[in-house]
matplotlib code that plots the C-alpha trace (Angstrom):
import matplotlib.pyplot as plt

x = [20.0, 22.7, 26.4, 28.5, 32.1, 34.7, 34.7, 31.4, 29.0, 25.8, 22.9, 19.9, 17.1, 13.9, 11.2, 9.3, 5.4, 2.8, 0.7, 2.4, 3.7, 1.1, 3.4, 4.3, 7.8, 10.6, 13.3, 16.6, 19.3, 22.2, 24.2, 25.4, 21.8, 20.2, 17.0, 14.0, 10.2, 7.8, 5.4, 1.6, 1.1, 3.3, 2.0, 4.0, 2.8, 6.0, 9.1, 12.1, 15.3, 17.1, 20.4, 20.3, 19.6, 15.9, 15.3, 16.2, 14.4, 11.2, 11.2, 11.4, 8.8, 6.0, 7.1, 6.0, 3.3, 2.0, 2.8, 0.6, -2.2, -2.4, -1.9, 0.7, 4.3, 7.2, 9.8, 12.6, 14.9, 18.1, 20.8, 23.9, 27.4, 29.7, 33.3, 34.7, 33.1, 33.9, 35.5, 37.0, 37.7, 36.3, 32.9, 32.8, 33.3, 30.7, 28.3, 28.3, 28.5, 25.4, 23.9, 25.3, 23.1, 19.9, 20.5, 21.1, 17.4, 16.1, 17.9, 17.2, 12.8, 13.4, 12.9, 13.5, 16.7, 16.0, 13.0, 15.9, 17.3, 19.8, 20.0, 22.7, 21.7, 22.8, 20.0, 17.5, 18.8, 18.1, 14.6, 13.7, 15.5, 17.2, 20.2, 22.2, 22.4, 20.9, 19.8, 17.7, 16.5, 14.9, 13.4, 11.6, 10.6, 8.9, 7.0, 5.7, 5.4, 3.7, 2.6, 5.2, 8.5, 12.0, 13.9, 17.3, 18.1, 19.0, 15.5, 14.6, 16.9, 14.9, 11.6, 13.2, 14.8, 11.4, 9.5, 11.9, 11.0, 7.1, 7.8, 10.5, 10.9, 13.5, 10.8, 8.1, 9.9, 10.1, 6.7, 5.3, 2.2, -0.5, -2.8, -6.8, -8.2, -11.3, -14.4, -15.1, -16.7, -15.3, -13.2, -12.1, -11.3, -13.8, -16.7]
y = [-122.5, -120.7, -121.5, -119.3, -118.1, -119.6, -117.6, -115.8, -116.1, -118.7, -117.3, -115.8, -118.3, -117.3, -117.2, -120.4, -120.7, -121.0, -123.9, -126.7, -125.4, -126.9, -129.4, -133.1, -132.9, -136.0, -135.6, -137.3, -138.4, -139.5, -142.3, -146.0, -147.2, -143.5, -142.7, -140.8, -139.9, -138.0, -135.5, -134.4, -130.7, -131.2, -135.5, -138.2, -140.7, -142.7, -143.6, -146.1, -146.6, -147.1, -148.6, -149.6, -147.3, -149.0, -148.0, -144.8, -144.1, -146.4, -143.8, -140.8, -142.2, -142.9, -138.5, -138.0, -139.8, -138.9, -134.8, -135.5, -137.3, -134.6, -131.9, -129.8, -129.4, -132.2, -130.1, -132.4, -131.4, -133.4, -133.3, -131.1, -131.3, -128.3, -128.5, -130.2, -132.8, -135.6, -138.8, -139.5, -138.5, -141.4, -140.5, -137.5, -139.2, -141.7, -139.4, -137.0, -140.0, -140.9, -138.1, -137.7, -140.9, -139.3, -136.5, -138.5, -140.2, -136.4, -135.3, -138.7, -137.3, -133.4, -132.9, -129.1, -128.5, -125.0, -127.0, -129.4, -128.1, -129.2, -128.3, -129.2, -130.6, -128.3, -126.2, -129.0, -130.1, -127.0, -126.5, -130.0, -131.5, -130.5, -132.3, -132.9, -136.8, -139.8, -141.1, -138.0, -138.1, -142.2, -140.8, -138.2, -140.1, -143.0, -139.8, -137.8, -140.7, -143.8, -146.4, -145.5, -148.1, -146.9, -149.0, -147.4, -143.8, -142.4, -143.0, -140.9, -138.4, -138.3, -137.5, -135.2, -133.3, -133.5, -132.1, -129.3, -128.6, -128.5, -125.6, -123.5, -120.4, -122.3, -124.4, -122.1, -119.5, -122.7, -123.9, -122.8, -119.7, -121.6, -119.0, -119.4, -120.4, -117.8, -119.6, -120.8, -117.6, -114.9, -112.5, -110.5, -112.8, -113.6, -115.5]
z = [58.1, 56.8, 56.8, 58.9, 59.1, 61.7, 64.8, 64.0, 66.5, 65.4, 64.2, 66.8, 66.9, 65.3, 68.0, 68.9, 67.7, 69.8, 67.5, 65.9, 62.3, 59.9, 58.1, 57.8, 59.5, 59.1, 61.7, 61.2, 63.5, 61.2, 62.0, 61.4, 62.4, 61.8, 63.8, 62.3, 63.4, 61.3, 62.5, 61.4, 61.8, 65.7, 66.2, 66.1, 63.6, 63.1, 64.5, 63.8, 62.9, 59.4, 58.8, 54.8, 51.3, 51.0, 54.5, 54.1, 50.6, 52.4, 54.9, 52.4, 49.8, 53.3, 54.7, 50.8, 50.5, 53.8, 52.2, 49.8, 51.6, 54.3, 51.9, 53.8, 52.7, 53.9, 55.9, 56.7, 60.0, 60.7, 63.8, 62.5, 64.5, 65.4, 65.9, 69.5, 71.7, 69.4, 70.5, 67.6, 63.8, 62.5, 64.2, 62.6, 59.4, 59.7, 60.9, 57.7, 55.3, 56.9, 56.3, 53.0, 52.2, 53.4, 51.4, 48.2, 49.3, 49.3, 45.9, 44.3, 44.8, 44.4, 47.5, 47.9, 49.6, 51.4, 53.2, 54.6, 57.6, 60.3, 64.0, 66.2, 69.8, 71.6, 70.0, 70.3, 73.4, 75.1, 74.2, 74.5, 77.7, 81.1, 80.3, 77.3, 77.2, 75.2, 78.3, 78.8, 75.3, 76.0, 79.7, 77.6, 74.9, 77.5, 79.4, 76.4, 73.8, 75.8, 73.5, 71.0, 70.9, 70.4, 68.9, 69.8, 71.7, 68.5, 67.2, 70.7, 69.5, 66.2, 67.7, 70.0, 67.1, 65.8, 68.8, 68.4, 64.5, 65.3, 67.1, 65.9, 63.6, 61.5, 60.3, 60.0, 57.5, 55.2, 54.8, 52.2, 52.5, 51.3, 49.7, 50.1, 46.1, 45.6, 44.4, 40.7, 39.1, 41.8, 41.0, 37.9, 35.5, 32.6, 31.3]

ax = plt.figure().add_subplot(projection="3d")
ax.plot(x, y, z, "-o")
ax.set_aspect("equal")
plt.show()
């Protein structure tokens, strides 16, 4: 998404799809033990929580492989923050070193940076669930996910900003248009 100026209002969202966008999708909820879920073409396949750099770069290297083995494109959507309703400085801090640290993961494979996005939770929040807490995030993780454990709410909040991404227009004007290969000895080419 791109950056905007203080005081302007945020940018429209892009309309919601009807199918789940056709892409492996890791979701990211930065933080001191950082939550994350990844996504087949709108499924949850995995969920859990990282707190240490081979976690995190474990957790990138399994969203490529599983890229690769699925043959879509890896679309990676983590929570942003906005100014105000923060308890404290030192929060705030913590929470973009964090994801500093998932992008190095991310820069350290190539990943492509305008396929990572951010959302904030109000965003997510409001597509996603009635109310605006973590609490809310774990009730709707238990009723939509059953079988799946969550280790901690913010790896809730992960598949919640995941179940978001499978969805929205953000994510589907990033993935790539994959364009149908005519058969061997088609077209106009030559002998």
């Amino acid at each position: 998404m791109a950056r905007r100026r203080r005081g302007s209002p945020p940018a429209p969202a892009l309309p919601r799809t009807r199918e789940a966008i056709a892409c492996v999708l890791l979701a990211i909820d930065p933080g001191a033990t950082a939550g994350w879920a990844l996504f087949v073409a709108g499924v949850l396949r995995e969920v859990g929580i990282a707190k240490k750099a081979t976690q995190r770069q474990a957790v990138v290297q399994a969203a490529i492989d599983l890229a690769a083995t699925e043959g879509l494109s890896l679309i990676v959507v983590a929570e942003a923050w906005e100014a105000g309703g923060w308890k404290s400085h030192t929060a705030m801090i913590g929470t973009g070193a964090q994801w500093g640290r998932w992008q190095e993961q991310l820069e350290m494979v190539g990943h492509p940076v305008r396929r990572i996005l951010r959302v904030t939770p109000q965003r997510w929040r409001s597509l996603v669930l009635k109310a605006r807490t973590k609490d809310a995030a774990v009730a709707y993780c238990a009723a939509r996910w059953e079988g799946f454990v969550f280790a901690t709410a913010d790896a809730c909040e992960a598949a919640c900003v995941g179940a978001w991404g499978t969805h929205a227009g953000e994510v589907a004007e990033v993935v790539p248009v994959r364009r149908a290969r005519a058969p061997r000895g088609a077209g106009g080419g030559g002998p």
